[in-house]
C-alpha positions in Angstrom: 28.5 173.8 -25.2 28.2 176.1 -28.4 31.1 178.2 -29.4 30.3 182.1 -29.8 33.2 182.9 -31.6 33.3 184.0 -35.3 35.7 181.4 -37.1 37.8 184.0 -38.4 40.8 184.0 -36.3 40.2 181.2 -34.1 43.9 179.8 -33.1 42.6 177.5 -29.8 39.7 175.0 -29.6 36.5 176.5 -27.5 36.9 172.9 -25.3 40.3 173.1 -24.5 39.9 176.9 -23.2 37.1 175.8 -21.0 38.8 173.2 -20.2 42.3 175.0 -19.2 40.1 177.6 -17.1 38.5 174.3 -14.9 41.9 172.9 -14.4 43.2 175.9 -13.2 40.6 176.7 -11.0 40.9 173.1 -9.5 44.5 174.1 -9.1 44.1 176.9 -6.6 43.7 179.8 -9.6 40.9 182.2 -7.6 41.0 184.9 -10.4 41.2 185.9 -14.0 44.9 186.4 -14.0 45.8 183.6 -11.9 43.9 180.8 -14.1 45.9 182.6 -17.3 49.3 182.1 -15.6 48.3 178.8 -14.8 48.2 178.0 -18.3 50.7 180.1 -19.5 53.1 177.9 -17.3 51.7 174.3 -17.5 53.7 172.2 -19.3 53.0 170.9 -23.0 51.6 167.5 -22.0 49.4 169.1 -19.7 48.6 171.7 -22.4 48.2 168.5 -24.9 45.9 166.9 -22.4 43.7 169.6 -22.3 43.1 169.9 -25.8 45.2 171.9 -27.6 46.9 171.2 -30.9 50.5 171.9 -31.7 51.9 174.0 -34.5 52.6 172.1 -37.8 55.9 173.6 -38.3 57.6 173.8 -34.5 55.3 170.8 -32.8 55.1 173.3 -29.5 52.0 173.6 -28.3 51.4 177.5 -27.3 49.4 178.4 -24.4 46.6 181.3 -24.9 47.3 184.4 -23.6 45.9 185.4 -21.0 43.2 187.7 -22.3 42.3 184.8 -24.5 41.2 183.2 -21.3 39.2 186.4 -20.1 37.7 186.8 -23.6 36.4 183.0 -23.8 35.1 183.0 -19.8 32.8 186.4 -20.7 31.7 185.0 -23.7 30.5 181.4 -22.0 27.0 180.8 -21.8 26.9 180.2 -17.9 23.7 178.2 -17.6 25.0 176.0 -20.6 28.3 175.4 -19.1 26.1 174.9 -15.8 24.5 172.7 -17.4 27.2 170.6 -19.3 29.0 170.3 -15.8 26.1 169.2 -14.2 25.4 166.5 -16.9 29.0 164.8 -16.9 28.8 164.8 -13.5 25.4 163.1 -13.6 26.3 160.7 -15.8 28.8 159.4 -13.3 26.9 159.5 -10.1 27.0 156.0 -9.3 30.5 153.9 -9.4 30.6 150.6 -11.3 33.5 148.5 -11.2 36.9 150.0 -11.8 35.4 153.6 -11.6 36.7 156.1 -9.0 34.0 158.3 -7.5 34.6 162.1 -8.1 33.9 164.3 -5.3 33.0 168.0 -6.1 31.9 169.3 -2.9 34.8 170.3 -0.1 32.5 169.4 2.5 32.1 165.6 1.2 36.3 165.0 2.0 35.9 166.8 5.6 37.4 164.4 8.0 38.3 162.0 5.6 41.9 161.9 6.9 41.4 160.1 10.1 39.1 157.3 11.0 37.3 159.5 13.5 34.7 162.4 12.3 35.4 165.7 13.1 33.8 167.7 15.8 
């Protein structure tokens, strides 16, 4: 997925923005301002996880502010990103051994909590 940004002034990585925004939406954040106190709360190994880099001096990782995260989500190519989510998941359509099967679709899990399907 191509980065739009000039590199003047760049302080986060492109993938660990996108990336922060997914998480957060998988989370429960429904809108702009939820997914950037998501990420403005998540702890550093989460923030670490996700891709960003700590500062040199202090080793703390500091989330992007929140219009960061509205600036980056405007700026995404949606069909790319459509496309890049649509390839990783591709890629692991079928399970081979020791690989967990990743459901996307809410309607895959439905009745998956009792032995019975629902009505």
């Amino acid at each position: 997925m191509p980065d739009p940004r000039s590199r003047r002034g760049i302080r986060h990585p492109w993938t660990a923005l996108l990336t922060a925004a997914a998480a957060a939406v998988l989370a429960g954040a429904a809108s702009i301002t939820a997914i950037g106190e998501w990420v403005a709360d998540a702890p550093q190994r989460v923030l670490a996880l996700l891709g960003f880099r700590p500062d040199p001096l202090t080793g703390l990782i500091r989330p992007p502010h929140a219009t960061t995260i509205r600036l980056v989500l405007a700026a995404a190519d949606g069909d790319a990103l459509d496309r890049a989510i649509g390839g990783f998941l591709q890629e692991r359509r079928t399970s081979g051994p020791g690989r967990r099967v990743i459901a996307v679709d809410g309607k895959t899990l439905r009745g998956s909590r009792t032995a019975r399907p629902p009505p």
